[in-house]
VOPAGU-2260 file (C-alpha; in pm, 1 decimal, decimal comma):
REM VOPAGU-2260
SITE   aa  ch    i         X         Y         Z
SITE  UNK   A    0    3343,7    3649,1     253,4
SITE  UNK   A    1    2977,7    3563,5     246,7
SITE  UNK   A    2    2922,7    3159,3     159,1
SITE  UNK   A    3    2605,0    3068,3      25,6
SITE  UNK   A    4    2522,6    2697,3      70,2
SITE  UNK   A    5    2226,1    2587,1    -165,0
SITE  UNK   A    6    2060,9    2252,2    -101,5
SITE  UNK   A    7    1939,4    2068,3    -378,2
SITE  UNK   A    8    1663,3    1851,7    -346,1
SITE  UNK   A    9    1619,0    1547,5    -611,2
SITE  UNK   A   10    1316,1    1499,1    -837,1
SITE  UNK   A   11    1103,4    1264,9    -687,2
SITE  UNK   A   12    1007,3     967,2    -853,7
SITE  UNK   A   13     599,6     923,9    -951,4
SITE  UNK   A   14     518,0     634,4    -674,4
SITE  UNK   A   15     727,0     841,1    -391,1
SITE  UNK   A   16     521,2    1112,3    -519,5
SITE  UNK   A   17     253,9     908,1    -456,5
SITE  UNK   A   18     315,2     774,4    -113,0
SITE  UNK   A   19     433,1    1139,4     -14,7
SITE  UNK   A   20      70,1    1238,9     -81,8
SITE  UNK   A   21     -94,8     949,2      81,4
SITE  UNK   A   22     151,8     783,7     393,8
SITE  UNK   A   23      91,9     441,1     449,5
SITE  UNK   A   24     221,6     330,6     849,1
SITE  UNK   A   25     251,8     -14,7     901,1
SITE  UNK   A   26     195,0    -293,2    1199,0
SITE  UNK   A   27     312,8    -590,2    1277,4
SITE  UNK   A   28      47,1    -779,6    1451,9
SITE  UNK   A   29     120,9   -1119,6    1552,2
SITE  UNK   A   30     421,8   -1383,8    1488,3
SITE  UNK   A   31     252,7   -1731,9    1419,1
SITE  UNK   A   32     462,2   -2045,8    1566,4
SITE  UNK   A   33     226,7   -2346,1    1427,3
SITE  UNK   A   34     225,1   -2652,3    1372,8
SITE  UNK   A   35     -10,4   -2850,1    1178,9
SITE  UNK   A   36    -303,0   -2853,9    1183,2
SITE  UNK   A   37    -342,2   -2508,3    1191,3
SITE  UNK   A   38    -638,8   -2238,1    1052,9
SITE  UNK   A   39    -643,4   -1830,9    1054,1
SITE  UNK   A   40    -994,3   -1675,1    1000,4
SITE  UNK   A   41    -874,1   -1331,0     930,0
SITE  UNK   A   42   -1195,8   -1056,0     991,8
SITE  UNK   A   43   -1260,6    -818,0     782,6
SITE  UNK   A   44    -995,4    -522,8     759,4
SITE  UNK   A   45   -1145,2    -173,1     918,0
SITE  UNK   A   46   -1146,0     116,4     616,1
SITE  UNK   A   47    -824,4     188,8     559,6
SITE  UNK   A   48    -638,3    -103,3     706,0
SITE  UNK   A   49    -472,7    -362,8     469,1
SITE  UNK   A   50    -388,4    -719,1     600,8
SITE  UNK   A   51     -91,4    -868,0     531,8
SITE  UNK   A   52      87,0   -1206,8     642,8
SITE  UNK   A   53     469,3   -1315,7     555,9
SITE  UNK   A   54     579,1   -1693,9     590,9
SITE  UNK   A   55     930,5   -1716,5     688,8
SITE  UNK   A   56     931,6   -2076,3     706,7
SITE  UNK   A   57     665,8   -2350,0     585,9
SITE  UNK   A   58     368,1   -2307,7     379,4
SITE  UNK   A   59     -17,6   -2179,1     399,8
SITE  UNK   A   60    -294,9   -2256,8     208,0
SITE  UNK   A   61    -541,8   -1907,7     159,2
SITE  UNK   A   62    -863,7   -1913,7      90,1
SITE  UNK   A   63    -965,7   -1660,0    -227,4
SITE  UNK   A   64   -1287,7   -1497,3     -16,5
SITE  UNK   A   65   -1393,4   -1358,4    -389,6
SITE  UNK   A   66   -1327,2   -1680,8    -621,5
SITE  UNK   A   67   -1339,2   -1966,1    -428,1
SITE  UNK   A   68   -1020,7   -2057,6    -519,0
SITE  UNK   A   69    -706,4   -2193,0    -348,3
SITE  UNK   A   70    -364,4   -2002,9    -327,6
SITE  UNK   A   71     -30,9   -2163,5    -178,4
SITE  UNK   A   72     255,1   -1939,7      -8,1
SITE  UNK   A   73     573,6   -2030,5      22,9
SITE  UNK   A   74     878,5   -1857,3     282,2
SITE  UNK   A   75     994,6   -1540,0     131,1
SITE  UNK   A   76     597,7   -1500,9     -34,3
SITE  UNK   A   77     405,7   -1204,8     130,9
SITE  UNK   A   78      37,8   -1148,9     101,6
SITE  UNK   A   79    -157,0    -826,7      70,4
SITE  UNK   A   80    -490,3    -821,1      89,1
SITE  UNK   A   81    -601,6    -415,8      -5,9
SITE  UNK   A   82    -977,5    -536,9     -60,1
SITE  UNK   A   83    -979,5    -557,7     328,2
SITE  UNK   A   84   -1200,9    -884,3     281,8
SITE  UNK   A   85   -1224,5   -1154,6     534,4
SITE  UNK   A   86    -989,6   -1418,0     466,4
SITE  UNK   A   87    -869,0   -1741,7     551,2
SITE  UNK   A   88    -504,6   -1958,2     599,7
SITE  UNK   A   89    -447,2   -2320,5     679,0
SITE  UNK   A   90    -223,9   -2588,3     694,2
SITE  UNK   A   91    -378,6   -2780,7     373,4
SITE  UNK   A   92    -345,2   -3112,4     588,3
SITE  UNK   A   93    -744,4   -3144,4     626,5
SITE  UNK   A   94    -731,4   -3225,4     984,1
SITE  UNK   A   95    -945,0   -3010,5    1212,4
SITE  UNK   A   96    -714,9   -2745,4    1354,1
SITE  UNK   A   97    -654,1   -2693,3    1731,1
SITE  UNK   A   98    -675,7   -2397,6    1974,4
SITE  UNK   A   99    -383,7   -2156,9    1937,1
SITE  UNK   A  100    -320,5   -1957,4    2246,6
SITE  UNK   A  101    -112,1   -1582,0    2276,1
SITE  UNK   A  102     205,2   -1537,2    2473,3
SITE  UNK   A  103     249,5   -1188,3    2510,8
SITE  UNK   A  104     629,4   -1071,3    2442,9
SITE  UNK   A  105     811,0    -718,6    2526,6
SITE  UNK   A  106     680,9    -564,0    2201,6
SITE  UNK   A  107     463,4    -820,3    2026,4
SITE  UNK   A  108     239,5   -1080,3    2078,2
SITE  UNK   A  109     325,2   -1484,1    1932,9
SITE  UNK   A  110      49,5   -1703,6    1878,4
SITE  UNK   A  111     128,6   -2078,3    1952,7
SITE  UNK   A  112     -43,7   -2408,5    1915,1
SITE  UNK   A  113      41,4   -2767,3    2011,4
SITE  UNK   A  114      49,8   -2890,4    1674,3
SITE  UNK   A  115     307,0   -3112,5    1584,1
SITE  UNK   A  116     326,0   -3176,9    1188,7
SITE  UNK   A  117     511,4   -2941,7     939,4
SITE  UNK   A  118     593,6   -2592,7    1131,4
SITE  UNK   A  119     498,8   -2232,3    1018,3
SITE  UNK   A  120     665,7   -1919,9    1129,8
SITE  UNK   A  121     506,2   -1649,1     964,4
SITE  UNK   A  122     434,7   -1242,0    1063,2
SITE  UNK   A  123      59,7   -1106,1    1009,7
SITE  UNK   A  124      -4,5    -712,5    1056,7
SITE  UNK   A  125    -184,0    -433,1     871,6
SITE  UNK   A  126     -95,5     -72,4     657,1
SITE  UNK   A  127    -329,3     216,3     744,2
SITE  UNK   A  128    -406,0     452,2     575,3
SITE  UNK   A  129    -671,8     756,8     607,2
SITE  UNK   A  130   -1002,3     657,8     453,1
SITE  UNK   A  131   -1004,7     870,0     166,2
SITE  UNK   A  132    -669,2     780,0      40,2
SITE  UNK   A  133    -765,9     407,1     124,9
SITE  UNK   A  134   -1025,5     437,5    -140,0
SITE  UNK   A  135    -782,3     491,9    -438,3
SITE  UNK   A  136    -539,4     199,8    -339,6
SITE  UNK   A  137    -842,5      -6,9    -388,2
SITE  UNK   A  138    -911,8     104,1    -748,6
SITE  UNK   A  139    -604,3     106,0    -799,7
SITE  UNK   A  140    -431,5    -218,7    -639,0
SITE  UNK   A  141    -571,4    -593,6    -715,6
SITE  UNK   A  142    -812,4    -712,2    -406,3
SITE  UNK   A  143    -570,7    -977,2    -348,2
SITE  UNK   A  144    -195,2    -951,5    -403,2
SITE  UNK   A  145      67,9   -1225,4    -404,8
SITE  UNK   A  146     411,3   -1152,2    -429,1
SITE  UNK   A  147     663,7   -1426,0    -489,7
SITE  UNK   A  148     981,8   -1336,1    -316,0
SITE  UNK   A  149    1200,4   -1638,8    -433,5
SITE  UNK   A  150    1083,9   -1549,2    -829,8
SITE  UNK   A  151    1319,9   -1243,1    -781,5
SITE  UNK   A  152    1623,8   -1366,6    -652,2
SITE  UNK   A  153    1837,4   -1589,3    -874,5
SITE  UNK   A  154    2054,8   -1894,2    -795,5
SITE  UNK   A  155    2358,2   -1680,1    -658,9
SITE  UNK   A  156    2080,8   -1508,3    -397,8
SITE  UNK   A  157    2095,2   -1176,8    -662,0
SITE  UNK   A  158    1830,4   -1002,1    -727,7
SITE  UNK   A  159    1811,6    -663,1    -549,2
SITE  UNK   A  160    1452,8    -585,7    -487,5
SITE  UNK   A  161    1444,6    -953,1    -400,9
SITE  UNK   A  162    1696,3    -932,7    -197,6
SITE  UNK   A  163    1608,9    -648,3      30,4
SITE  UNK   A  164    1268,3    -783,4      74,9
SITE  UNK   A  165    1450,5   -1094,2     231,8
SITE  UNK   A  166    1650,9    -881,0     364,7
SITE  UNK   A  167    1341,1    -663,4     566,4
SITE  UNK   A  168    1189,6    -996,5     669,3
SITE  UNK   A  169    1501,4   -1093,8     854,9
SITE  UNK   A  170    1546,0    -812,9    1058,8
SITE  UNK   A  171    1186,1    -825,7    1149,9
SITE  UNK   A  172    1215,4   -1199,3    1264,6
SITE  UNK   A  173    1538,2   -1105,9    1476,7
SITE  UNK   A  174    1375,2    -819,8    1608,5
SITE  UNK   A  175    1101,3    -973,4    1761,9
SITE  UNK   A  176    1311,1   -1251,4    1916,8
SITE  UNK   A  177    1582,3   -1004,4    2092,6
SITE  UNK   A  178    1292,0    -803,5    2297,6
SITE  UNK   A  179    1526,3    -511,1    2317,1
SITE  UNK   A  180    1426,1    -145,1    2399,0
SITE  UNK   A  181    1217,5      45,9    2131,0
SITE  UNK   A  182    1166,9    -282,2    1974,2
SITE  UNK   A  183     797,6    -212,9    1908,6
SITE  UNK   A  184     859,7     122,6    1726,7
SITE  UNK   A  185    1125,4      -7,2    1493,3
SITE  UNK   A  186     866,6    -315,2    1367,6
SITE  UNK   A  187     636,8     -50,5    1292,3
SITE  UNK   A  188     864,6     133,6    1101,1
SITE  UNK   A  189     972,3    -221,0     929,7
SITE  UNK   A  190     669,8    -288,3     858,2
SITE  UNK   A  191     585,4      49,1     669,2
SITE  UNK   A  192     896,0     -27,6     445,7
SITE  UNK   A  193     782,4    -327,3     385,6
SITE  UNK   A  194     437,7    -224,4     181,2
SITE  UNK   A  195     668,2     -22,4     -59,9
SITE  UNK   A  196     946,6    -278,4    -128,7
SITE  UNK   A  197     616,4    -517,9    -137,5
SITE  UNK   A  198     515,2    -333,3    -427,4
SITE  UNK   A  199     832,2    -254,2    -591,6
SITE  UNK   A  200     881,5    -585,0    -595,7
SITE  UNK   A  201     556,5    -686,6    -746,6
SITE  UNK   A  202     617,0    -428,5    -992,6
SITE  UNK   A  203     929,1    -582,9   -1152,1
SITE  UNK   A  204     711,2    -919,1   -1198,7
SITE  UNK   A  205     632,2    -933,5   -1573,5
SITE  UNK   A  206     263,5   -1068,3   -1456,9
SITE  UNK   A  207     179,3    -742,7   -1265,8
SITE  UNK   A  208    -139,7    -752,2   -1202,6
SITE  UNK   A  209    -322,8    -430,9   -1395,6
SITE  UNK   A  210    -322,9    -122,5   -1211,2
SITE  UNK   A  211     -70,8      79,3    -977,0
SITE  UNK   A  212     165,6    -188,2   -1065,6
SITE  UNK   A  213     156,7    -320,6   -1401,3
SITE  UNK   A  214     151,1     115,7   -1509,5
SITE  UNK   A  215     545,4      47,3   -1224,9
SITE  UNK   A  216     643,7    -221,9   -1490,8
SITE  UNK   A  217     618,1      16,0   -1769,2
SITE  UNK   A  218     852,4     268,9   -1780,2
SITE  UNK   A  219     775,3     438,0   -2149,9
SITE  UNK   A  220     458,2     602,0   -1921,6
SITE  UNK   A  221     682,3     722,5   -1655,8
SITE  UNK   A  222     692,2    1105,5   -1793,3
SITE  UNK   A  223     342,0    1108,5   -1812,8
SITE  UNK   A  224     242,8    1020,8   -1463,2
SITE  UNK   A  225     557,3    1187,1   -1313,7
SITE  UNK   A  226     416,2    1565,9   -1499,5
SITE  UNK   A  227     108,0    1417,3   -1316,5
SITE  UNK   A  228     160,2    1406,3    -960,8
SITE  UNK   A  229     460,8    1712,4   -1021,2
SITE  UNK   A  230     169,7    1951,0   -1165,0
SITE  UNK   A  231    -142,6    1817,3   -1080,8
SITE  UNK   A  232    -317,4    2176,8   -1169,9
SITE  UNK   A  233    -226,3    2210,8   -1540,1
SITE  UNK   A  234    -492,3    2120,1   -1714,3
SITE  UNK   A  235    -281,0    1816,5   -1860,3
SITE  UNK   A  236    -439,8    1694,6   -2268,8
SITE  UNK   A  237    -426,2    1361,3   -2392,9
SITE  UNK   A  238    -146,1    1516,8   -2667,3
SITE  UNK   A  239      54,9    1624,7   -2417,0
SITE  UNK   A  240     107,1    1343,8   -2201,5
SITE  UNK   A  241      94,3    1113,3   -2513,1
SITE  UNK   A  242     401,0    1416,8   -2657,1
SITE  UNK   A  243     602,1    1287,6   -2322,5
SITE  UNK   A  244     615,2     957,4   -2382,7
SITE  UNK   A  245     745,7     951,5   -2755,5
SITE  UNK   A  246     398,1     769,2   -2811,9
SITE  UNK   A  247      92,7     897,0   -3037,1
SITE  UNK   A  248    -221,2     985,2   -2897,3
SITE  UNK   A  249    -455,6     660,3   -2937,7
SITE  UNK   A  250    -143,1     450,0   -2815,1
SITE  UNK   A  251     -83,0     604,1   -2519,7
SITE  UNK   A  252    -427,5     594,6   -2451,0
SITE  UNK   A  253    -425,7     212,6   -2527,7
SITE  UNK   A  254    -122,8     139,1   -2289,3
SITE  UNK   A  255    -261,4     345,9   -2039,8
SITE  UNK   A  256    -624,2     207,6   -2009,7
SITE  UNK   A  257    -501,3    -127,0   -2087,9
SITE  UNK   A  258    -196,0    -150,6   -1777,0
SITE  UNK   A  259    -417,5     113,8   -1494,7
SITE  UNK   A  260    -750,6      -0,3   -1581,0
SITE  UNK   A  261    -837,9     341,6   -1614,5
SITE  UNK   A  262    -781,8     671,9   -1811,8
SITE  UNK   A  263    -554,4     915,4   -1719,5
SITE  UNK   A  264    -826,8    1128,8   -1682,4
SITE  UNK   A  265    -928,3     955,8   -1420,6
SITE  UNK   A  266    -602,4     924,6   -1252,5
SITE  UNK   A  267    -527,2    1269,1   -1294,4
SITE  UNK   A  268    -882,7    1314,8   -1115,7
SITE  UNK   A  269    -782,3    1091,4    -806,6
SITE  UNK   A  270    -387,3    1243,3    -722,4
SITE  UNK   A  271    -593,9    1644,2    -758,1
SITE  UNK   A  272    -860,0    1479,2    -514,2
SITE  UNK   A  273    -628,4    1325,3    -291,1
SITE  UNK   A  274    -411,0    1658,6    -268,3
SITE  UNK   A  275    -738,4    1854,4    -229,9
SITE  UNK   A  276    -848,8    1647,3      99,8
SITE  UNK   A  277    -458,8    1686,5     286,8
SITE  UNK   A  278    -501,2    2081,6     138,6
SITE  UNK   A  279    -869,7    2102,2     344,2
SITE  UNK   A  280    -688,5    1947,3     711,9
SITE  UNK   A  281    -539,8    2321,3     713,7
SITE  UNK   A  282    -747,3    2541,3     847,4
SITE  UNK   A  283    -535,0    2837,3     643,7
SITE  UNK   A  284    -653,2    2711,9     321,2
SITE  UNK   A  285    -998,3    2887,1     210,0
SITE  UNK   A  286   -1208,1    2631,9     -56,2
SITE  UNK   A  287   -1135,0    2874,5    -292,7
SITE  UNK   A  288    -762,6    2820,1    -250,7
SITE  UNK   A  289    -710,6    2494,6    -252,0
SITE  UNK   A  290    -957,5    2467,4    -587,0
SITE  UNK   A  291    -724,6    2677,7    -725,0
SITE  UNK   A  292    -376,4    2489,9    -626,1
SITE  UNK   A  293    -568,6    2116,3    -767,1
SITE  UNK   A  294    -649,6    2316,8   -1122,6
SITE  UNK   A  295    -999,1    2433,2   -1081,4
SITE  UNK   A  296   -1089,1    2825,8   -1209,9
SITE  UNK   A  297   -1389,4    2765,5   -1038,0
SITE  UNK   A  298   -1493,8    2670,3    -659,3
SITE  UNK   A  299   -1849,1    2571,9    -752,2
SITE  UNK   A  300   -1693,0    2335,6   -1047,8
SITE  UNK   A  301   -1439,5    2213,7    -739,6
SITE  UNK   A  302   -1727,9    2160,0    -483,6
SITE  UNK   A  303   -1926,8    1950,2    -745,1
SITE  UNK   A  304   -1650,6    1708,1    -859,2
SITE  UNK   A  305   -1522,5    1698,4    -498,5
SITE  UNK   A  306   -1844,8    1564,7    -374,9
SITE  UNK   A  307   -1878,9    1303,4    -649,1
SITE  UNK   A  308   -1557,2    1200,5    -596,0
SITE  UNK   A  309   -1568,3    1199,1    -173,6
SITE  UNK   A  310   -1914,7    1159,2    -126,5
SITE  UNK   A  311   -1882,3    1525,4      88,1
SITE  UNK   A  312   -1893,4    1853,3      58,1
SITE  UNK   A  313   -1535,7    1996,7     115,6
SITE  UNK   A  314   -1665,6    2213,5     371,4
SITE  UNK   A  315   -1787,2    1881,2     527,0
SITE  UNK   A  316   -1451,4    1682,4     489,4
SITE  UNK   A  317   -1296,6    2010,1     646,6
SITE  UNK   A  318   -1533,0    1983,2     947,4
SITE  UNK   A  319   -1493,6    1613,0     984,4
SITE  UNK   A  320   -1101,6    1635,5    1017,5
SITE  UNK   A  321   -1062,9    1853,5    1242,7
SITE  UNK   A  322   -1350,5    1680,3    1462,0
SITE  UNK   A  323   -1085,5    1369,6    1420,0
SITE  UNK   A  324    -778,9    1632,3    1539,3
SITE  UNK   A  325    -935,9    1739,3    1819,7
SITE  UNK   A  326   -1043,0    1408,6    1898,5
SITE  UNK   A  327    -644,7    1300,1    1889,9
SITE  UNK   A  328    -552,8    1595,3    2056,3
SITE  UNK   A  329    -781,6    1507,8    2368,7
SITE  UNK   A  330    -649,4    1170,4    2418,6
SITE  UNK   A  331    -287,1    1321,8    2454,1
């Protein structure tokens, strides 16, 4: 008797969509052992790298590099910083910092100084991404992002986004300190789950800053943006996607505009160019094709929205990847 086993696959939700589309990999950096005084100046961030730091125990002081103002973090707080802007963290004691020096470990590097007031223990790496998909985080994601850890975790230590956040941070602290085999590979990989549960966590704050995360927060536009990224081609109508949400026309539009900061035009725009750009890395995919499979009947109508959108033609973005592939390839 001839068994057929059938594998079904589950819907993916709108953000894994999302991240499916545009990988983020993650690094961690540096673990910080201060004590105060202390000061970071953080550089700026190479396109498509994202700074981020993680206190696990004491505070820091940043510097807003955009509105002069002053921020505090706390343990269990994590900062993003998708702008890729210089930045700076201290102490908040006013004395003039010391030199910190590096002491190099099996699979990261601590930085150390001889302060001796209130300690800091915190981890500092980056997210990649490419540079095109870099540019849409940034319209879509706050320059700087703050996420309190200790707001989502209640008195009994519930709170499961909360939770698993603390959770993450652990295991990367212990990792670092055992120095085992592999070590560096598995902090990597820590540190690319860490930029999602960052964000699902920011998400679930009822302050969500407006974009990506405040549209998370608000689940009544989940059909809409999950038809989106499912079916990017169809030529997708303000009634349709307003139809999906149980919502009429002008307040769908409303909610939209008001929680993304842009239409859904717009986004609809950004997931068929960000689809187009991965579709042009294979060299089996003619222009033509791969206007068709984003939802355009023509290639010259694809060619001009593509270049206002990249700043390239797509024969140009085609050329330009596979100069970087090659590049890759020769340093293997």
């Amino acid at each position: 008797m001839l068994i057929r086993l059938i594998l079904e696959y589950p819907a993916l939700d709108w953000l894994s969509h999302l991240f499916t589309m545009m990988p983020v990999s993650g690094r961690l950096d540096l673990r910080c052992l201060y004590g105060a005084p202390w000061r970071i100046d953080q550089a700026a961030a190479d396109i498509g790298g994202i700074a981020y730091h993680a206190p696990l125990a004491g505070s820091v002081i940043l510097e807003d590099p955009q509105r002069g103002l002053s921020h505090r973090l706390d343990s269990g707080d994590i900062l993003l910083v998708p702008s890729g802007l210089a930045h700076s963290l201290y102490d908040g004691s006013g004395a003039p910092p010391g030199p910190a020096s590096s002491r190099p470990g099996l699979n990261m590097v601590f930085s150390e100084n001889a302060g001796s007031g209130e300690r800091l223990d915190m981890l500092c790496g980056h997210f990649f991404t490419s540079l095109q998909h870099n540019r849409v985080l940034r319209a879509y994601l706050p320059p700087l992002l703050i996420v309190r850890g200790e707001r989502h975790v209640d008195v009994q230590g519930q709170g499961t986004v909360g939770v698993q956040v603390s959770s993450l941070l652990s295991l990367m602290r212990s990792e670092t300190e055992n120095e085992s085999l592999g070590g560096d590979a598995l902090l990597n990989a820590l540190s690319t789950a860490l930029f999602t549960l960052t964000l699902r966590l920011a998400s679930t704050d009822d302050a969500a800053p407006a974009g990506l995360l405040a549209l998370a927060a608000h689940p009544r536009l989940s059909p809409a943006l999950t038809a989106m990224f499912e079916d990017p081609a169809h030529s997708w109508t303000l009634p349709e996607l307003s139809r999906l949400c149980n919502m009429s026309r002008a307040t769908f539009a409303r909610y939209f505009q008001r929680n993304l900061g842009h239409s859904a035009a717009d986004l609809l725009l950004d997931i068929r160019m960000i689809l187009a750009s991965n579709e042009l890395k294979k060299p089996s995919s003619s222009v033509a094709s791969v206007a068709e499979t984003v939802g355009y009947q023509s290639e010259a109508a694809f060619q001009r929205v593509f270049k206002q959108k990249m700043g390239i033609t797509p024969a140009q973005w085609r050329r330009a990847s596979a100069s970087k592939r090659s590049r890759r390839s020769s340093r293997t």
